[in-house]
N, C-alpha and C positions, 0 to 999 in steps of 0.2 A: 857617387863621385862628385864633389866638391867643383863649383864651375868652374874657379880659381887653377882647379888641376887639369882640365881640360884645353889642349896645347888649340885646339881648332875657336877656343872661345868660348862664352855662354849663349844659348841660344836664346832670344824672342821670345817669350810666353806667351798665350792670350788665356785667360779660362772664365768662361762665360757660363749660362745656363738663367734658368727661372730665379724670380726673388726666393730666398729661403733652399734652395739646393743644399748651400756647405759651398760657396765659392770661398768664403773669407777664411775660414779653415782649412782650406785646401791650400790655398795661395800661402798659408802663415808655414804649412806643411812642406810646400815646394820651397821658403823663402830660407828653410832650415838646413834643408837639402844641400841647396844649387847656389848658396850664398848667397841669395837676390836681394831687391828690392823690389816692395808691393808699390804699381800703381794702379790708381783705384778708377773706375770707371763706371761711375754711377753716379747719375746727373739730381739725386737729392743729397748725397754722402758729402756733400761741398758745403751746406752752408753750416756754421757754428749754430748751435744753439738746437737741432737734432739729432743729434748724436744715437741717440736711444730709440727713437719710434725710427729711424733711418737703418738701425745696425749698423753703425758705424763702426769703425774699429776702436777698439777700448784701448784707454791709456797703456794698460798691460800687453795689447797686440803691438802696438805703437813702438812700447821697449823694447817688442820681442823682434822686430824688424824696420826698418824704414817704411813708412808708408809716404807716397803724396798723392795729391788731388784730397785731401780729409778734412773737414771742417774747417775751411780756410776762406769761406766768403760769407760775409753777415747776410742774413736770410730776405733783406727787401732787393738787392743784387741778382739781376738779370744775368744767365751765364749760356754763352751759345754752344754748339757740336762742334763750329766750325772754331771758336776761341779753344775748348776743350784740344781739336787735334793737334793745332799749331802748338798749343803749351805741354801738351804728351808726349808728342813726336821730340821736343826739345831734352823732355825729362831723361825718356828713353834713350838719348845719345848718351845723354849725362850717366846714368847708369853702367854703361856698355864703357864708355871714357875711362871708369875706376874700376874696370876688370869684373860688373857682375852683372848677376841675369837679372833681368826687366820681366818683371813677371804682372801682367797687365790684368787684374780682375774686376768682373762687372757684370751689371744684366740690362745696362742701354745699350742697346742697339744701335743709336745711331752716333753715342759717344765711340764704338770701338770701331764703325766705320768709318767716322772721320780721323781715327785714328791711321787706322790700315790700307784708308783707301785715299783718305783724303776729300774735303771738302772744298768744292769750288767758292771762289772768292766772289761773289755776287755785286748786283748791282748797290752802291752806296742806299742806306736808310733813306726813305721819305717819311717825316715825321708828319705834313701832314697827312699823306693813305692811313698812315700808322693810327692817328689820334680818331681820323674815321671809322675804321676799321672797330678800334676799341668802344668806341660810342656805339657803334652796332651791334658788339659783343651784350653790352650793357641795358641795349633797347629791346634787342630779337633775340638774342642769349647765341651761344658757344655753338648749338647743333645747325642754327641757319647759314652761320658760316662754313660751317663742316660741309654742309651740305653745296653750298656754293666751290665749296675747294673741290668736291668729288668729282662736279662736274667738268671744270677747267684740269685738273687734274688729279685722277685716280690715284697717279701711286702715289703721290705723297700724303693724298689721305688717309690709305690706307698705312702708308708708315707713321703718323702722328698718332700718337695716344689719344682717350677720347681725355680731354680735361687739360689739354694744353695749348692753351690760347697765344700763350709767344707762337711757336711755329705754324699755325694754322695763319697768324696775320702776317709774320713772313713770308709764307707759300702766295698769300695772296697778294701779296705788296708787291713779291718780284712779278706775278702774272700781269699788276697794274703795268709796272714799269716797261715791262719788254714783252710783253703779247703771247711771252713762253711759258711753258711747265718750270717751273724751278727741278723738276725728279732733273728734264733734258738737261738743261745748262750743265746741272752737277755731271752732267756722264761725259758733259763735253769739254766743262774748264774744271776739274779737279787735279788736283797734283801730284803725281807719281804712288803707286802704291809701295808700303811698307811691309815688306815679307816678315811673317812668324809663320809660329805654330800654333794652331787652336785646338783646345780641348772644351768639351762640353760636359756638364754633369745633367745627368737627366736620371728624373725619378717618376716612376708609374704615377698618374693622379693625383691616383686616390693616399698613396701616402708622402705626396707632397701636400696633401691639402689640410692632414694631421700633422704635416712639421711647420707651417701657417698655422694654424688655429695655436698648437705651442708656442711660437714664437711671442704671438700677441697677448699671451697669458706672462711668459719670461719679461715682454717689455714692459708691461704693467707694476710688474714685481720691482724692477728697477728704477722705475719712478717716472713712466712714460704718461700718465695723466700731469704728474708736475710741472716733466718740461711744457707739457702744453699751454697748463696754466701760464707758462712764465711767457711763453709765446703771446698771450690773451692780452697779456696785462703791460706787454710791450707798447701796448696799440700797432702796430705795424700798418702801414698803408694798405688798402682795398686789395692793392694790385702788386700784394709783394708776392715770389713765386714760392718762398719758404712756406707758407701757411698752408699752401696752397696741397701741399704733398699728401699723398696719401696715408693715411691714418690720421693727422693735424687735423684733417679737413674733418673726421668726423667724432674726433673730441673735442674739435673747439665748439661742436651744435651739441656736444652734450655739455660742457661749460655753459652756452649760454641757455641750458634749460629748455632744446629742442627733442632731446630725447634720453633716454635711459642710458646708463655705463653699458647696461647689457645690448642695447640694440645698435649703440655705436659700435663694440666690439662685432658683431654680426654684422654689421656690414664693413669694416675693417677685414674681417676676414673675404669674405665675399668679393669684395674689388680688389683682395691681392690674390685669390684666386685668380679672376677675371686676369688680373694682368698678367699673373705668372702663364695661362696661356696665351696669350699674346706674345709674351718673351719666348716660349718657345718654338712661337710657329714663325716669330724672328728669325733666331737661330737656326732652326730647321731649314730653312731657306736659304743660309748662308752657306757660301761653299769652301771646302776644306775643314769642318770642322769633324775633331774623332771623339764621339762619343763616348765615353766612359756612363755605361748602366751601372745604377745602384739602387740597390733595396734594405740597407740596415745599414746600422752607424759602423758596425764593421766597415762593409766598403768604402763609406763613404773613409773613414781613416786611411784605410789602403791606400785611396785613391793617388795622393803625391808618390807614393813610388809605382805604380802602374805609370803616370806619365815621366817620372823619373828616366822608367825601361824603356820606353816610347823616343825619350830624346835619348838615350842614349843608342838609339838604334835608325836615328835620324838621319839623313843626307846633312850636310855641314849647310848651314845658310848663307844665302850669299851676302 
């Protein structure tokens, strides 16, 4: 049933899960469905010019539904969780405004938090803690700091990716400024939550770590050593966050002759493993989410009308 035909409305979407699940074909699935619009909620899927080592959605998904959040910031652009939910939450009215369902797909974590739960509005940037911080990044490298944020504060370390040095010198910045945890503030100044409904796709391991290993074989195919190239040859500043992303990070060391196609791919695999558990011991944590298992591309197709059945058998949202 068409959301358009449904007199209570379209409902909220969320559908999260590990990189490489089948979020983006599920979403395109649901978007076919329920009339919707995709937005996108994944903090490398924004900037132009990775498209392909990102998975971004393809021109062809592009026609096949509305997407936003999609290659819409040049790659040396800093992009925050807390910019993300303000500009989501905005999208998401807009959606809902022209009769159709907001179907929110992603595998940041703390993009779909700031989204649903909202992120507190902190104390204003100090550029100089900022430029210190970064010089230290530079001097004593990424893990000294890590290791300084774990002590003033655990959870936020443990929700920081290892390799993302924006939020680790924000975590620290606010601890300079106010003597607090940045996790505390956020639980204490955040702004109303935003009710959906989440679904999770979740795949055993061991064959989520065969549909990775394919993936990076597909992006290759499509010309994901190129864009890299073309990344190289930009010159981009030291400190732009596009470069920085996983996979770029370890074609641009085989570009400059640090190590073989084959051993960058091996480790491209290997750290999106790593993260895909990490993503799901996220999620796992997160409450309200209904898991949808799957083990064959069968299911995974299924998957948009099991949660099709799922809203259609939902409580009305408020």
């Amino acid at each position: 049933m068409a959301a358009d035909k449904d007199r209570r409305g379209p409902k909220r979407i969320v559908l999260v899960g590990a990189t490489a699940s089948g979020k983006s074909l599920v979403a395109l699935g649901l978007a076919d469905l329920l009339g919707g619009e995709i937005v996108g909620a994944d903090s490398r899927q924004i900037y132009r010019g990775l498209e392909i080592g990102t998975e971004a959605p393809t021109p062809a998904d592009r026609a096949r539904a509305p997407h936003h959040f999609v290659a819409f910031l040049d790659p040396t652009e800093t992009y925050s969780a807390g910019r993300y939910g303000r500009e989501a939450r905005a999208v998401v009215a807009a959606i809902e405004a022209r009769g159709r369902a907001p179907i929110v797909a992603g595998g940041s974590g703390l993009y779909i938090r700031a989204l649903l739960q909202g992120l507190f509005v902190g104390p204003a940037r100090d550029e100089s803690i900022r430029a210190r911080l970064t010089a230290r990044i530079r001097e004593e490298g990424l893990e000294t700091l890590r290791e300084e944020l774990r002590r003033v504060d655990p959870e936020a370390h443990a929700a920081i990716l290892p390799g993302d040095p924006v939020r680790v010198i924000r975590a620290l910045e606010v601890w300079e400024l106010t003597g607090r945890p940045i996790t505390a503030l956020r639980r204490e100044l955040q702004p109303a939550p935003l009710p959906a409904l989440v679904f999770g796709l979740r795949w055993p391991r061991p064959l989520l770590a065969k549909r990775i290993a394919s993936r990076i074989g597909r992006q290759l195919a499509r010309g994901f050593l190129e864009e890299t190239r073309a990344l190289l040859a930009a010159s981009l500043p030291e400190d732009a966050p596009g470069p920085r992303t996983l996979g770029y990070r370890e074609l641009l060391a085989h570009l400059r002759g640090q190590s073989s196609l084959e051993e960058a791919c091996e480790r491209i695999a290997l750290k999106t493993r790593q993260l895909a558990k990490r993503q799901e011991t996220w999620f796992r944590l997160t409450p309200g989410v209904q898991w949808i298992e799957l083990r064959t591309e069968e299911d995974l197709a299924g998957a948009p009308r099991i949660i099709q059945d799922r809203l259609d058998h939902a409580p009305d949202r408020p």
